[in-house]
Steps between C-alpha positions, in 0.01 A plus 500: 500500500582842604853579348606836373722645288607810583385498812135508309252232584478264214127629433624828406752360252469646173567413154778796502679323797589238242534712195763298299368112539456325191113434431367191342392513200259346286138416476338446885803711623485575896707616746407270755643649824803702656559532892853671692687321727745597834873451315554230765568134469205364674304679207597283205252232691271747472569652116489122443167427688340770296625409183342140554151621639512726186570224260265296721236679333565415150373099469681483148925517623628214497671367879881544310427817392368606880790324627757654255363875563465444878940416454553789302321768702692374815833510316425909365330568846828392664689658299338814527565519880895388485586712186269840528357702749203358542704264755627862698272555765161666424594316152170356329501299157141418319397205309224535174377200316310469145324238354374448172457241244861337399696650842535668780731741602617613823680812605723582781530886579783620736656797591814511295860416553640597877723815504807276521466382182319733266519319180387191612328310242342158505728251260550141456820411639697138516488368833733178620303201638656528822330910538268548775352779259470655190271266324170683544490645110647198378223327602274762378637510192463087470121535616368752350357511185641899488634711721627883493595760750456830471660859688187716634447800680544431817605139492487201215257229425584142420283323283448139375220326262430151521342317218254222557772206450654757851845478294698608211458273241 
């Protein structure tokens, strides 16, 4: 793929342009892969595609787990283009995934809240069954195994872990 983030080619992305993702831990440790993404809808495919030929490479996930990270990443990836401004034009939002024994975590950088709405910060919110919306970190927060968002310089990163079971127990 040849996404970018920051208008750099993803080749030239650096550690620094993802200073404030949480890193597995723990014996065999690895941060598996990161790529940036155009902040436009027809990229979640893609954020989702890589996040599955990533995984794709690790034999040992179980399917549910696969299937439970590919969800997530599209419901943070969506939100990331219809709450910040990596959905304004030029916007890009990047994607990093780690694997190591006992989970995998994967990261969601954007570019922070939109000027209209400055103190925007990702929350769990009660949603009525008739919404069309608002049940993208409720279903995160069922999912994942852990989850936790976090302000940055220059934008925010939304993380979740999955266990091996893929749920909270």
């Amino acid at each position: 793929m040849s996404a970018t983030l920051s208008g750099r080619p993803a080749q030239e992305l650096q550690a620094r342009d993802f200073p404030y993702v949480p890193r597995a831990r723990g014996a065999g440790a690895v941060v598996m892969a990161r790529c940036g993404f155009p902040g436009e809808k027809s990229h979640v495919a893609q954020a989702r595609r890589f996040v599955r030929s990533t995984l794709g490479l690790c034999p040992a996930i179980p399917p549910e787990v696969l299937d439970s990270a590919l969800l997530l990443v599209s419901e943070i990836a969506s939100n990331a283009i219809r709450h910040t401004r990596s959905g304004e034009p030029g916007g890009r939002f990047g994607v990093e995934v780690h694997h190591s024994p006992g989970h995998l975590t994967v990261a969601v950088h954007d570019e922070g809240p939109r000027g209209d709405d400055p103190g925007a910060h990702p929350t769990v919110e009660a949603f009525s069954p008739d919404s069309e919306g608002g049940r993208g970190l409720a279903i995160i927060d069922a999912v994942a195994s852990d989850w936790n968002t976090e302000a940055v310089p220059g934008g925010r990163v939304v993380a979740f872990t999955l266990s091996p079971a893929g749920a909270r127990g």
